[in-house]
N, CA, C and O atoms as CSV, one atom per row, in Angstrom:
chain,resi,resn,atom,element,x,y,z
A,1,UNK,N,N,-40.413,23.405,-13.577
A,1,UNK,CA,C,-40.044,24.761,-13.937
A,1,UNK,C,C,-39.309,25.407,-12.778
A,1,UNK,O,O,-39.571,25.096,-11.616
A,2,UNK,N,N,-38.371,26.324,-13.101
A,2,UNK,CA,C,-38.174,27.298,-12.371
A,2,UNK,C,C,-38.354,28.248,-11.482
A,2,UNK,O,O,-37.949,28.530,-10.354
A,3,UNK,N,N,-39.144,28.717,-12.366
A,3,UNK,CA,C,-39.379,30.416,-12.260
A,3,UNK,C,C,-40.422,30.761,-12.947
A,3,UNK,O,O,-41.194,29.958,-13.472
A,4,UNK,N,N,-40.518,32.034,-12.992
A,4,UNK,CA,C,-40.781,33.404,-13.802
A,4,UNK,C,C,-40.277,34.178,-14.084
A,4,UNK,O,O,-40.185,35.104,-13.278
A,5,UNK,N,N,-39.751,34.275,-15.162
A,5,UNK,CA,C,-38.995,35.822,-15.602
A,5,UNK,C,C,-39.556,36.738,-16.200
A,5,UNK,O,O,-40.209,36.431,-17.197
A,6,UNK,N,N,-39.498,37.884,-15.866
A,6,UNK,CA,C,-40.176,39.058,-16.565
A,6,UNK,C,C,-39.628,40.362,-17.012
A,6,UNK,O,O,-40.220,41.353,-16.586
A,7,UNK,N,N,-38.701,40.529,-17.720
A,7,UNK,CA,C,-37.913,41.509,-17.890
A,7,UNK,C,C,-38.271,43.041,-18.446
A,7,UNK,O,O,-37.592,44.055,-18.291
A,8,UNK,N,N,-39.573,42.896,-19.156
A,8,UNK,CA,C,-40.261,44.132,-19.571
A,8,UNK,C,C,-39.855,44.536,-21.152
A,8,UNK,O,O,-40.207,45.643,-21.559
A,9,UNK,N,N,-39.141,43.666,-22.006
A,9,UNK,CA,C,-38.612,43.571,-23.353
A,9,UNK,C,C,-39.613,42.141,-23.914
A,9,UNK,O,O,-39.145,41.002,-23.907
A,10,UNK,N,N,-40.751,42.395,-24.288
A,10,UNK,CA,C,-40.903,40.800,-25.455
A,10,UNK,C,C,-40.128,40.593,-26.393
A,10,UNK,O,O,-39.767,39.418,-26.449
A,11,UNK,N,N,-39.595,41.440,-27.389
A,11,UNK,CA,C,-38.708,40.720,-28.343
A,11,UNK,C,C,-37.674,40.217,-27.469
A,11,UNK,O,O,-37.486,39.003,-27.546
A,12,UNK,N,N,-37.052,40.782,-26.759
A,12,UNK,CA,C,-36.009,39.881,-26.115
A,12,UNK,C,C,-36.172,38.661,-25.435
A,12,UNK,O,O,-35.366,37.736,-25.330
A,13,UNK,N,N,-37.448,38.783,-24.929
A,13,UNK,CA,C,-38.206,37.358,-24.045
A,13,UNK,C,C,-37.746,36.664,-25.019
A,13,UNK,O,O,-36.783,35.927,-24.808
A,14,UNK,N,N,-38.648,36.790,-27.001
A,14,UNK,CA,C,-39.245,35.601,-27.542
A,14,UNK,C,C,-37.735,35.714,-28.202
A,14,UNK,O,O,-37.641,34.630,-28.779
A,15,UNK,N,N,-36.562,36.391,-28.424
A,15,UNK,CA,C,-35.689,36.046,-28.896
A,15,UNK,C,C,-34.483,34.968,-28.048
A,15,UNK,O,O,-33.634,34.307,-28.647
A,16,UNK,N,N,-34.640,34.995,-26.757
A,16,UNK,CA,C,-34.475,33.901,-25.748
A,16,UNK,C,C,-35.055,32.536,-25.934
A,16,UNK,O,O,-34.322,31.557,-26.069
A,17,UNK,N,N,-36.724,32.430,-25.946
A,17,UNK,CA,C,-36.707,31.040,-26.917
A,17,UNK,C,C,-36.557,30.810,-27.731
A,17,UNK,O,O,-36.587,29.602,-27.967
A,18,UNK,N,N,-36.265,31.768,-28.861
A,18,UNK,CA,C,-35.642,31.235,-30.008
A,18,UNK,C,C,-34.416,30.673,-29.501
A,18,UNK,O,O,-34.200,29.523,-29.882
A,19,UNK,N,N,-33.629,31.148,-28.802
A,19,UNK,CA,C,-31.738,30.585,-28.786
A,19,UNK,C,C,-32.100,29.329,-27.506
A,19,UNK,O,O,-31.316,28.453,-27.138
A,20,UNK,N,N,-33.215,29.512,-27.102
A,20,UNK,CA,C,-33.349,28.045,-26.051
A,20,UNK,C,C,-32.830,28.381,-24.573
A,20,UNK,O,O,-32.602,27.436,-23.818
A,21,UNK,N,N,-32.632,29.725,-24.126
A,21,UNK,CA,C,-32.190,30.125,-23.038
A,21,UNK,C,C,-33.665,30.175,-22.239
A,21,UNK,O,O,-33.747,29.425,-21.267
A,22,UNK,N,N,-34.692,30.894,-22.525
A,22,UNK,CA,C,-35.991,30.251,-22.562
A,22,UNK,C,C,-36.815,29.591,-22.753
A,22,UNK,O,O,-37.011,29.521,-23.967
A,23,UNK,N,N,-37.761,28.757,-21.958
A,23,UNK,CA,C,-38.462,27.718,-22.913
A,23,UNK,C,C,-39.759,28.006,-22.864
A,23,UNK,O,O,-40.582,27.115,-23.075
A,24,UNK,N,N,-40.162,29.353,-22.566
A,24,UNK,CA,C,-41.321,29.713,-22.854
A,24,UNK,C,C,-41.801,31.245,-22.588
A,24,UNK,O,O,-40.983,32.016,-22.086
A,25,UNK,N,N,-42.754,31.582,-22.825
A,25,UNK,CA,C,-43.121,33.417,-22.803
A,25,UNK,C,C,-44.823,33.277,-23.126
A,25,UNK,O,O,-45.400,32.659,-24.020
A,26,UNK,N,N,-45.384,34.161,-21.952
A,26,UNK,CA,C,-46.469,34.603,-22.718
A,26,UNK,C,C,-46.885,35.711,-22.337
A,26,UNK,O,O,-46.658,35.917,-21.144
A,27,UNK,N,N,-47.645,36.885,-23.113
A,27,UNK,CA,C,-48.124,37.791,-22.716
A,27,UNK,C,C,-49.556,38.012,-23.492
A,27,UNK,O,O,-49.754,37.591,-24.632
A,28,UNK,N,N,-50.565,38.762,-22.684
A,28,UNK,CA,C,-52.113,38.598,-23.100
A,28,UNK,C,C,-52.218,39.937,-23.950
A,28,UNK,O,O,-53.199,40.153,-24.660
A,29,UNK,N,N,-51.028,40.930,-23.827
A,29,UNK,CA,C,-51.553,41.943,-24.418
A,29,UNK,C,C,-50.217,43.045,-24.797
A,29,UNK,O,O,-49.682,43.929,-24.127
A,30,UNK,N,N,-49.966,42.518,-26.226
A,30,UNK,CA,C,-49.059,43.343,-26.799
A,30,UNK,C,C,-49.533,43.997,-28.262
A,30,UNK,O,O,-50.420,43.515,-28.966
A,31,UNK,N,N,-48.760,45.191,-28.571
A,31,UNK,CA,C,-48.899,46.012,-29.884
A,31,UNK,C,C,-47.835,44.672,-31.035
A,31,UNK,O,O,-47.048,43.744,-30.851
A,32,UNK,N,N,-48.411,45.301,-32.044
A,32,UNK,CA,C,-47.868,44.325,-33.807
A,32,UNK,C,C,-46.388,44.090,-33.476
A,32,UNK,O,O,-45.666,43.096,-33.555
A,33,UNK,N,N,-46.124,45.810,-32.934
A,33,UNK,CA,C,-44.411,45.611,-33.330
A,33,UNK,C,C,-43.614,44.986,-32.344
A,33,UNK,O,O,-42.403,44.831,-32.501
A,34,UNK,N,N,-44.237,44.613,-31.317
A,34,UNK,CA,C,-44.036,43.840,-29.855
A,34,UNK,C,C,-43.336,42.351,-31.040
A,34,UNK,O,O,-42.252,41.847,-31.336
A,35,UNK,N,N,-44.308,42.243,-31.254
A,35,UNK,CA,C,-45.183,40.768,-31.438
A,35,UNK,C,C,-44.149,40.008,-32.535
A,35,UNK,O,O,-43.448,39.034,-32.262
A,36,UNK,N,N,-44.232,40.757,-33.971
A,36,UNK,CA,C,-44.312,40.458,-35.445
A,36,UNK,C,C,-42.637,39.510,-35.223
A,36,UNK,O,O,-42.510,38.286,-35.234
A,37,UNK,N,N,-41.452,40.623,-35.024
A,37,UNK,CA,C,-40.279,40.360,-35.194
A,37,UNK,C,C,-39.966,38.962,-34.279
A,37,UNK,O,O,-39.638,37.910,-34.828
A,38,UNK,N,N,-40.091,39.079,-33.024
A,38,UNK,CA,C,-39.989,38.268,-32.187
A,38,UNK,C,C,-40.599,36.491,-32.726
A,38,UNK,O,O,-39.927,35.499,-33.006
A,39,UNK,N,N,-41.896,36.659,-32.704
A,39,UNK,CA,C,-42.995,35.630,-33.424
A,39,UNK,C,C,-42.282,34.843,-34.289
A,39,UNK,O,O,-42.292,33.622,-34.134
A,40,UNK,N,N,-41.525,35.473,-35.374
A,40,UNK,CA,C,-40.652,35.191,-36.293
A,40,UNK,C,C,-39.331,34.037,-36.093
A,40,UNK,O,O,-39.181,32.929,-36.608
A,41,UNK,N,N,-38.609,34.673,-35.286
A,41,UNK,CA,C,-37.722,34.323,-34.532
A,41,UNK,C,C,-37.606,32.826,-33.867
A,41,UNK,O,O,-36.781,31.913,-33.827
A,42,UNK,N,N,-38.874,33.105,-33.387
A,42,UNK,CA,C,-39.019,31.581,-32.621
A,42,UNK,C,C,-39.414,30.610,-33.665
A,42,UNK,O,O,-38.874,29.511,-33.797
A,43,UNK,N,N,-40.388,31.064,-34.410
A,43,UNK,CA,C,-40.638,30.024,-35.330
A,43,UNK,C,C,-40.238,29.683,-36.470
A,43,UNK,O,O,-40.841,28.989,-37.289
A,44,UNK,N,N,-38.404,30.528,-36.632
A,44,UNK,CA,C,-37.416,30.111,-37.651
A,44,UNK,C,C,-36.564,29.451,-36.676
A,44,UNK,O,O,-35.442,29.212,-37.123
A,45,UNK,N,N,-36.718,29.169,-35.750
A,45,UNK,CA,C,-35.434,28.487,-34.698
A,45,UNK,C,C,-36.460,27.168,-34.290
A,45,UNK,O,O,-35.943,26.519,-33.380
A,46,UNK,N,N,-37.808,26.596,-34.742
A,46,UNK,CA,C,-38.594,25.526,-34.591
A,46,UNK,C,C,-39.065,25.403,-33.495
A,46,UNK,O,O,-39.276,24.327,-32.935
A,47,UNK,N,N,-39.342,26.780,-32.944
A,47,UNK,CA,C,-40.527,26.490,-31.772
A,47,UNK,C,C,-41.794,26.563,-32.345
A,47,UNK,O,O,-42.028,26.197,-33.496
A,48,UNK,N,N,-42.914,27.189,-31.301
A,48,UNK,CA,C,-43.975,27.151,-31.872
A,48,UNK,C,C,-44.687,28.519,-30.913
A,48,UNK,O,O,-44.590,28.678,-29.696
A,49,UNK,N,N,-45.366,29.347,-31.859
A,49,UNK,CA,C,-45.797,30.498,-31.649
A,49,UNK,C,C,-47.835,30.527,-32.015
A,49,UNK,O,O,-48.325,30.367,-33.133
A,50,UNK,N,N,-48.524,30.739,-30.888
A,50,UNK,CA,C,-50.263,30.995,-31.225
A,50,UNK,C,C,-50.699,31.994,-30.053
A,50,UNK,O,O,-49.907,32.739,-29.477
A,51,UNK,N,N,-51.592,31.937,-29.874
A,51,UNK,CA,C,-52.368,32.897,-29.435
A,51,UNK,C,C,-52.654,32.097,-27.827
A,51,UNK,O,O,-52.118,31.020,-27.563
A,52,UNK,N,N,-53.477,32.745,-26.956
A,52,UNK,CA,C,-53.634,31.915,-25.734
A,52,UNK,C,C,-54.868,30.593,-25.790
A,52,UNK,O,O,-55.188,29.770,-24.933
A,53,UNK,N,N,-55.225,30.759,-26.801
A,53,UNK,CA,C,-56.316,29.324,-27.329
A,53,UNK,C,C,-55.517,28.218,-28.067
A,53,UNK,O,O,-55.984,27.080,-28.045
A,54,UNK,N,N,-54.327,28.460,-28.733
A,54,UNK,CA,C,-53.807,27.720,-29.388
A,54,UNK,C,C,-53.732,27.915,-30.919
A,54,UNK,O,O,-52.937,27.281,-31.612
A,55,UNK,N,N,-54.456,28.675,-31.328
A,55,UNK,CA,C,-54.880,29.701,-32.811
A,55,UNK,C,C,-53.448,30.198,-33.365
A,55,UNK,O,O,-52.314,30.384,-32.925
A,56,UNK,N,N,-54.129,30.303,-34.543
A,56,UNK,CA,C,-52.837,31.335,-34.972
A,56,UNK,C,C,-52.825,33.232,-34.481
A,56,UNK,O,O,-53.718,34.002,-34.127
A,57,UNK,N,N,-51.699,33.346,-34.644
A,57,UNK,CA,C,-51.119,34.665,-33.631
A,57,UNK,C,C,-51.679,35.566,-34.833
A,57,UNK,O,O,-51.517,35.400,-36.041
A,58,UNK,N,N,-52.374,36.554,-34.164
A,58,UNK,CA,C,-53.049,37.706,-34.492
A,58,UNK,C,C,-52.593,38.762,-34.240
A,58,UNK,O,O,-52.829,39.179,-33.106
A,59,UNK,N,N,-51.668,39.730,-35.267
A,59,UNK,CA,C,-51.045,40.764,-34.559
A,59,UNK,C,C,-51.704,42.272,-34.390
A,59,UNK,O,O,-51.156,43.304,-34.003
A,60,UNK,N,N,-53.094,42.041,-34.822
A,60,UNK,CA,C,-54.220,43.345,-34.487
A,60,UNK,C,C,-54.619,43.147,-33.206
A,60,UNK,O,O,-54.979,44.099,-32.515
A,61,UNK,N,N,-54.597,41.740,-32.694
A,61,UNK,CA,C,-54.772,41.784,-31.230
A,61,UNK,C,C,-53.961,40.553,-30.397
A,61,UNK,O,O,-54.559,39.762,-29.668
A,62,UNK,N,N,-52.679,40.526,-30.599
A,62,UNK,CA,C,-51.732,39.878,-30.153
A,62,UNK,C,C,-51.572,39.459,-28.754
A,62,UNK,O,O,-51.061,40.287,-28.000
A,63,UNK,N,N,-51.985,38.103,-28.184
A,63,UNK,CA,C,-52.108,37.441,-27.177
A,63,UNK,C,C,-51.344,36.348,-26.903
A,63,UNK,O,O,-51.901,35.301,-26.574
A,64,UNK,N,N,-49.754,36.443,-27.012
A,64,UNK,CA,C,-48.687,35.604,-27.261
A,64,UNK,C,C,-48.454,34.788,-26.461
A,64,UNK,O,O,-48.112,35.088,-25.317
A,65,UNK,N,N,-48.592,33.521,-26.893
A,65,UNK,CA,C,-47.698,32.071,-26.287
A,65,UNK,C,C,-46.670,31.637,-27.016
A,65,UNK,O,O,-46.895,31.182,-28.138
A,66,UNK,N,N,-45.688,31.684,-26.634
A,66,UNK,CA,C,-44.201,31.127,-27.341
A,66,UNK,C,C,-43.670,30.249,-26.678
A,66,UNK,O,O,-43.431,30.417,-25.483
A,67,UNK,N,N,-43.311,28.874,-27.473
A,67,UNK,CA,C,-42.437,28.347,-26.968
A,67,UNK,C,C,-41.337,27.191,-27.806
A,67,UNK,O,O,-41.370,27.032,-29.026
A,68,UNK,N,N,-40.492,26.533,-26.978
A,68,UNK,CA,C,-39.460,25.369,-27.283
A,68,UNK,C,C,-40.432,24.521,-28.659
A,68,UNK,O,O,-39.865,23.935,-29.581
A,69,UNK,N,N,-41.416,24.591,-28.574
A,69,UNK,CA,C,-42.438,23.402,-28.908
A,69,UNK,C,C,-43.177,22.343,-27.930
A,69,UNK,O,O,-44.315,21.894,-27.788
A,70,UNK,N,N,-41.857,22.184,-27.314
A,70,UNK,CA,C,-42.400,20.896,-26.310
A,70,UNK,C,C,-42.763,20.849,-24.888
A,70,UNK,O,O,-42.744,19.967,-24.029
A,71,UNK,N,N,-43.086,22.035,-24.919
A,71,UNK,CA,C,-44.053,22.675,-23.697
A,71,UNK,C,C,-45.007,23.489,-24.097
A,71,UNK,O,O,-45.439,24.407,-23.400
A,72,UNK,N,N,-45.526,23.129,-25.601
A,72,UNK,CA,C,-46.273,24.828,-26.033
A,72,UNK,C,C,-47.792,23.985,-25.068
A,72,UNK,O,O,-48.366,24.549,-24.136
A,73,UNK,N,N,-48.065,22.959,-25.455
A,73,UNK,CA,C,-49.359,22.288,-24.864
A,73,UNK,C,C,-49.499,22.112,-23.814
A,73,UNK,O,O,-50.640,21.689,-23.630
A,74,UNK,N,N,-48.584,22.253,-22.332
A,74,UNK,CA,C,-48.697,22.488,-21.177
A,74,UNK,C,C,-48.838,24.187,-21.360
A,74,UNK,O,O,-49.462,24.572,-20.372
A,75,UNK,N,N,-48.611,24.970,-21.951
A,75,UNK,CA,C,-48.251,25.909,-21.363
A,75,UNK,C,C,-50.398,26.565,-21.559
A,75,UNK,O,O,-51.142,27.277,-20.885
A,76,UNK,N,N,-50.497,25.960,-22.543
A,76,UNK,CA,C,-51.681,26.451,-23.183
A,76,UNK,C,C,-52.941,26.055,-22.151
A,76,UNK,O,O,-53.911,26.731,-21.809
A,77,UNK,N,N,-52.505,24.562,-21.757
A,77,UNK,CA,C,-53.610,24.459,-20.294
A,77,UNK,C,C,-53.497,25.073,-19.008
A,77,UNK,O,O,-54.379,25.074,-18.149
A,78,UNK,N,N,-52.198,25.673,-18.907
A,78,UNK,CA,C,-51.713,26.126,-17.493
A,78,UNK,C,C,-52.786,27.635,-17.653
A,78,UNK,O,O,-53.618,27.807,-16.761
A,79,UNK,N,N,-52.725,28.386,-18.497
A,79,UNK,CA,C,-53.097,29.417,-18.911
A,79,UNK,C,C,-54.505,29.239,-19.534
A,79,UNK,O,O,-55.036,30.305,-19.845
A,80,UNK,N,N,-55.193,28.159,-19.773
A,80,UNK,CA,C,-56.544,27.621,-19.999
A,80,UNK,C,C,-57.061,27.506,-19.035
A,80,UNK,O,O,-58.179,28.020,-19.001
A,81,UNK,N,N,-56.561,26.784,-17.725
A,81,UNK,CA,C,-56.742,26.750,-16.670
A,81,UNK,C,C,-57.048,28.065,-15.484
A,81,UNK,O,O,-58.026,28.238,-14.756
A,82,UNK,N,N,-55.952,28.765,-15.620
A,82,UNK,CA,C,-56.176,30.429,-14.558
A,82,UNK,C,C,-57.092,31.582,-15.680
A,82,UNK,O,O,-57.331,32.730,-15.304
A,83,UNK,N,N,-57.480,31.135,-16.895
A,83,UNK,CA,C,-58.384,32.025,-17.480
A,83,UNK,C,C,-59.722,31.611,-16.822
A,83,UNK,O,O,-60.591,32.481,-16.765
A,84,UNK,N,N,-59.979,30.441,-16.343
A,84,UNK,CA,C,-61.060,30.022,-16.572
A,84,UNK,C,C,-61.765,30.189,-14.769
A,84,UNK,O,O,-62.900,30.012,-14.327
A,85,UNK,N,N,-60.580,30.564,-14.175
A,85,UNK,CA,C,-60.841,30.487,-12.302
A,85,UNK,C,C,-60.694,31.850,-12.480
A,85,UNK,O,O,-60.756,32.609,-11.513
């Protein structure tokens, strides 16, 4: 990896992995309308969108992992991992 980017826009984050300029996003704590449009996005462009357990995305209490697909399962232990220390 890179980096970290953090720009302070989630739809724009998760509309970045949708187009593949990103290959991943997560945030522990966003509102529906954060969430809904974006969520969408990625997972009409064949990434893969859940919650920080791996669950499906809950937008009453929206805890977003987005990604390419093919980092969604690293991304989920990296973040399994610093929940747990």
């Amino acid at each position: 990896s890179r980096g970290v980017r953090r720009l302070g826009s989630a739809v724009l984050d998760l509309a970045w992995v949708a187009s593949g300029w990103l290959d991943g996003f997560w945030e522990l704590r966003l509102g529906p309308w954060d969430a809904a449009a974006g969520s969408l996005l990625v997972e009409e462009a064949g990434g893969r969108v859940t919650n920080v357990t791996g669950g499906a995305l809950d937008l009453d209490a929206p805890a977003v992992v987005a990604s390419n697909g093919r980092i969604h399962d690293a991304m989920l232990a990296v973040l399994r991992q610093t929940r747990e220390t």
